[in-house]
DSSP file (Angstrom, degrees, kcal/mol; ACC not computed):
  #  RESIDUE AA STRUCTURE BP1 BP2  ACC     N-H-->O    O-->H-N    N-H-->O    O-->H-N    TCO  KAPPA ALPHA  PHI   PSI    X-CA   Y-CA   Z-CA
    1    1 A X              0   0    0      0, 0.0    34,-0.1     0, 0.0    35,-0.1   0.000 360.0 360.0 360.0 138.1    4.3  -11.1   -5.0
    2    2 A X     >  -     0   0    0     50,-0.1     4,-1.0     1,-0.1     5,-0.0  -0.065 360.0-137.0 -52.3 145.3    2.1  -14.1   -4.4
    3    3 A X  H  > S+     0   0    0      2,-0.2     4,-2.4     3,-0.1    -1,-0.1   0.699 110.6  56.1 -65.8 -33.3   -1.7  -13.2   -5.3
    4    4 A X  H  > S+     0   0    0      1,-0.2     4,-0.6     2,-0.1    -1,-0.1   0.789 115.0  44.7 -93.8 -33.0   -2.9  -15.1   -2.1
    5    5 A X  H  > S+     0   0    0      2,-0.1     4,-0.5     3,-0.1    -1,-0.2   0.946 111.6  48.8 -26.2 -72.7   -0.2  -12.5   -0.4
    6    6 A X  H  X S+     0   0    0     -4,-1.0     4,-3.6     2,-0.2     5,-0.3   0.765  97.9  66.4 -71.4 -57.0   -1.1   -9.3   -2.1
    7    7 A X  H  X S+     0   0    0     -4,-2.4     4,-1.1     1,-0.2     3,-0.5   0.869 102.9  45.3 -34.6 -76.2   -5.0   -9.4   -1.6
    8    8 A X  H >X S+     0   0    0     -4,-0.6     4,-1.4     1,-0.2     3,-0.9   0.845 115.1  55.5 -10.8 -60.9   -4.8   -8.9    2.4
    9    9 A X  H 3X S+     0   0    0     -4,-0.5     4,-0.9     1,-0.3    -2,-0.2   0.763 104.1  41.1 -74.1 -38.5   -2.7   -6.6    1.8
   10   10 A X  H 3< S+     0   0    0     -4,-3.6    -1,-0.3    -3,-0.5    -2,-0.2   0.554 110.3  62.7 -79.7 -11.8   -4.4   -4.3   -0.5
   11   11 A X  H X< S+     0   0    0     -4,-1.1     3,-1.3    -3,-0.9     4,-0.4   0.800 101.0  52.9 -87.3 -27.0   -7.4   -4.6    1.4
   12   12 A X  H 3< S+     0   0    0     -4,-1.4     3,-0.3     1,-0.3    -2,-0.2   0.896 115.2  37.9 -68.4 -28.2   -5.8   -3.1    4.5
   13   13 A X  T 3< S+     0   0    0     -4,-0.9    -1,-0.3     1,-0.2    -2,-0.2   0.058  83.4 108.1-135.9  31.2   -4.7   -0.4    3.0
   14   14 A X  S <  S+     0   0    0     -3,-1.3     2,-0.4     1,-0.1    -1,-0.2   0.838  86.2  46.3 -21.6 -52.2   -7.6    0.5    0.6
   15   15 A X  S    S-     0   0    0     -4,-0.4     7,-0.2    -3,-0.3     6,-0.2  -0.755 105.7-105.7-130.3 141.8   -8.4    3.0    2.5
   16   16 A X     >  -     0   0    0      5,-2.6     4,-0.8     4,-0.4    -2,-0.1  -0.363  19.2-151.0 -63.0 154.3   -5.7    5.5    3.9
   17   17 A X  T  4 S+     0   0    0      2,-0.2    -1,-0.2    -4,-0.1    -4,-0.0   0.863  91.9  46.6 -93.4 -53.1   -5.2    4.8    7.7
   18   18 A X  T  4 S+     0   0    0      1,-0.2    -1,-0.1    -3,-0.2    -2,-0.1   0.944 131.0   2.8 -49.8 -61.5   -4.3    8.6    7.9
   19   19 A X  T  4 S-     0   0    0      2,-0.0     2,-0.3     0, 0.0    -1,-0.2   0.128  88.0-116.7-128.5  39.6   -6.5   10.7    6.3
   20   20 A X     <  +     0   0    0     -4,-0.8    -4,-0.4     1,-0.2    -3,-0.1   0.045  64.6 143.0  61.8  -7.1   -9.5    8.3    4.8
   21   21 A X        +     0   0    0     -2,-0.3    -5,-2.6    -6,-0.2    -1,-0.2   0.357  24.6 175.7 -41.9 159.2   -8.5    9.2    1.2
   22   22 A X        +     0   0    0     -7,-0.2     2,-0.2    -3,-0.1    -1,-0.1   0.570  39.1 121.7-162.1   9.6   -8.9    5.9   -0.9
   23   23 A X        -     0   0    0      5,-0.1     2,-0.3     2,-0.0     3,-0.0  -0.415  42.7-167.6 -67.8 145.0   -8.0    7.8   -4.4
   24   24 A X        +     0   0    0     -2,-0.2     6,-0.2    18,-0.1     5,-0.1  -0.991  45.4  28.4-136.2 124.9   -5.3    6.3   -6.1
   25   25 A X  S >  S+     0   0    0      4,-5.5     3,-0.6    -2,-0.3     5,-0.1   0.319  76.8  62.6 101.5 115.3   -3.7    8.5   -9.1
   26   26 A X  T 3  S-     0   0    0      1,-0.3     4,-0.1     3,-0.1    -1,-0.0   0.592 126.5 -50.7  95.7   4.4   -3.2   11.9  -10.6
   27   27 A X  T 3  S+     0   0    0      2,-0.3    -1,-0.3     0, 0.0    15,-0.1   0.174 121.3  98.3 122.2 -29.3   -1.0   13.0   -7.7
   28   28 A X  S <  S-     0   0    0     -3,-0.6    15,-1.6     1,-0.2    16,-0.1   0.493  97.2 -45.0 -95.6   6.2   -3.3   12.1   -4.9
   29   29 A X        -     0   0    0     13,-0.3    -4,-5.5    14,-0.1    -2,-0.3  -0.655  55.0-135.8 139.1 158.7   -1.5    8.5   -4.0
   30   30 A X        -     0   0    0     -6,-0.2    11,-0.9    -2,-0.1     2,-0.2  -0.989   8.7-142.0-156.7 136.4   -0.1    5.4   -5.5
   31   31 A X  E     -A   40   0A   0     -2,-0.3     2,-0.3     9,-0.2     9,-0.2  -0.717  16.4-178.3 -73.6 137.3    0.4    1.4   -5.6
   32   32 A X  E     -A   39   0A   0      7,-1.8     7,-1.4    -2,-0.2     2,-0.8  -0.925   7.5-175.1-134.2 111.0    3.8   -0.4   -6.6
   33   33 A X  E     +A   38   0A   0     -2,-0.3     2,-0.2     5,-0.2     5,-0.2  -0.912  13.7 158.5-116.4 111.3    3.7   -4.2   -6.6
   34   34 A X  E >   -A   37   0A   0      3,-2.3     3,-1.9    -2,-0.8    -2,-0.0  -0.909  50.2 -84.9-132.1-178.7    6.5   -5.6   -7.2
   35   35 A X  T 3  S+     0   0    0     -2,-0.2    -1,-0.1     1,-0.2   -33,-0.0   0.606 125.3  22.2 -15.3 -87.4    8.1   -9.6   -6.4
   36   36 A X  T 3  S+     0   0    0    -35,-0.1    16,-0.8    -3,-0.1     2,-0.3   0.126 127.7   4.6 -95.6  14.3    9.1   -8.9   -3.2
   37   37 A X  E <   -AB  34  51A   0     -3,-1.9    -3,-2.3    14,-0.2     2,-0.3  -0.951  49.5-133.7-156.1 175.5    6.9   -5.6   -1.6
   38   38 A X  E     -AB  33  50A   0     12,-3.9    12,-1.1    -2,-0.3     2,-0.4  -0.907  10.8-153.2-153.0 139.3    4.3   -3.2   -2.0
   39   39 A X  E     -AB  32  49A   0     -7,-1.4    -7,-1.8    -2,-0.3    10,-0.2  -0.838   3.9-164.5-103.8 138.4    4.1    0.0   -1.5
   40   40 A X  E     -AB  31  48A   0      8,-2.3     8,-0.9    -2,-0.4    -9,-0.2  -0.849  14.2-172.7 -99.0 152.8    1.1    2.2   -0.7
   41   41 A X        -     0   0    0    -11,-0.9     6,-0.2    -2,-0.2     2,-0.2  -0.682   3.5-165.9-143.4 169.8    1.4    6.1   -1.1
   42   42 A X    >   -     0   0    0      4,-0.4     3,-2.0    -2,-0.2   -13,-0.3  -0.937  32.5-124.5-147.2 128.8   -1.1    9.3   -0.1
   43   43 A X  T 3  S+     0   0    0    -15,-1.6     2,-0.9     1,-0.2    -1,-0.1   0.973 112.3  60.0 -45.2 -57.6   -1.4   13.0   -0.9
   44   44 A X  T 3  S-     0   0    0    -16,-0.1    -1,-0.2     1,-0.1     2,-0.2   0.180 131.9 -91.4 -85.5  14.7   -1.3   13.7    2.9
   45   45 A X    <   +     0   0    0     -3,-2.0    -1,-0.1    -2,-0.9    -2,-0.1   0.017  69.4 162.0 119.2 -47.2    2.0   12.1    3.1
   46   46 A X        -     0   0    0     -2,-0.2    -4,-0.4    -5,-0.1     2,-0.2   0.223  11.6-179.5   2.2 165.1    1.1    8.3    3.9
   47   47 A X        +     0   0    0     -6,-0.2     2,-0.2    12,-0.1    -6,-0.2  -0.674   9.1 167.0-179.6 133.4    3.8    5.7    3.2
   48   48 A X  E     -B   40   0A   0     -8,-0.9    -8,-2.3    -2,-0.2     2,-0.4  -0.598  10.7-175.0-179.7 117.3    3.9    1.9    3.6
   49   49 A X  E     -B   39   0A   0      9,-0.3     8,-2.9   -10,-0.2     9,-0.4  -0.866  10.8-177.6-111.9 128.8    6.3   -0.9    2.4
   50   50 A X  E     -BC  38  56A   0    -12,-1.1   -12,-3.9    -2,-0.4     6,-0.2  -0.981  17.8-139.4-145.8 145.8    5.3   -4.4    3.1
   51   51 A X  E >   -B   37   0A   0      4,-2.1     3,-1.5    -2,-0.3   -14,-0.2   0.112  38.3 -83.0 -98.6-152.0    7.4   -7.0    2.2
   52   52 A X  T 3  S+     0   0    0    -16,-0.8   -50,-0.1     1,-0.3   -15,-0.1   0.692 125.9  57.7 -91.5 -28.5    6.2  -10.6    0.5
   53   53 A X  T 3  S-     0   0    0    -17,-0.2    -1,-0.3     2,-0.2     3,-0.1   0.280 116.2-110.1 -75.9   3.8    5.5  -11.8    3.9
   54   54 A X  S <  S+     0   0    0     -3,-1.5     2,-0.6     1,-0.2    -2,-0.1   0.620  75.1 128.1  84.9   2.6    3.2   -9.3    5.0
   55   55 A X        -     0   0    0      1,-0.1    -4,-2.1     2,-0.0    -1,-0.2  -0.851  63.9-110.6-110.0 132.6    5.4   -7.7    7.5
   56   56 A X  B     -C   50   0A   0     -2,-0.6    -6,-0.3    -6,-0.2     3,-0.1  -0.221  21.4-164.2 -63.4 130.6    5.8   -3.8    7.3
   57   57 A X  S    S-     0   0    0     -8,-2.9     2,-0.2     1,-0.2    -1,-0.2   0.928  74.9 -19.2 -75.5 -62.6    9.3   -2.4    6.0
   58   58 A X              0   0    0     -9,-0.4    -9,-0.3     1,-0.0    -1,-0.2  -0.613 360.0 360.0-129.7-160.5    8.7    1.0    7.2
   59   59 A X              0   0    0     -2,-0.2   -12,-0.1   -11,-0.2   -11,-0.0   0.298 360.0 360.0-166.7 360.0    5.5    3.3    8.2
């Protein structure tokens, strides 16, 4: 994924949109960047694929 992509992206979803968490690691939630998405994850369940374009896969 493009850097000039990614950045936006990772700023939106710093911070969890569910339950404000903004830990990443050890079990409490997780980043995957790869080419063509990224996924954000949460202990409380959170989920979010966005693809290389910015546009959400699922939610």
């Amino acid at each position: 994924m493009n850097i000039r992509t990614l950045l936006p992206i990772m700023k939106k979803y710093e911070v969890c949109p569910k339950c404000g968490s903004t830990t990443i690691g050890n079990g409490e939630g997780g980043i995957v960047v790869e080419d063509n998405f990224y996924i954000r994850t949460c202990k409380c369940g959170f989920k979010i694929t966005v693809d290389g374009n910015g546009r959400k896969i699922n939610s």
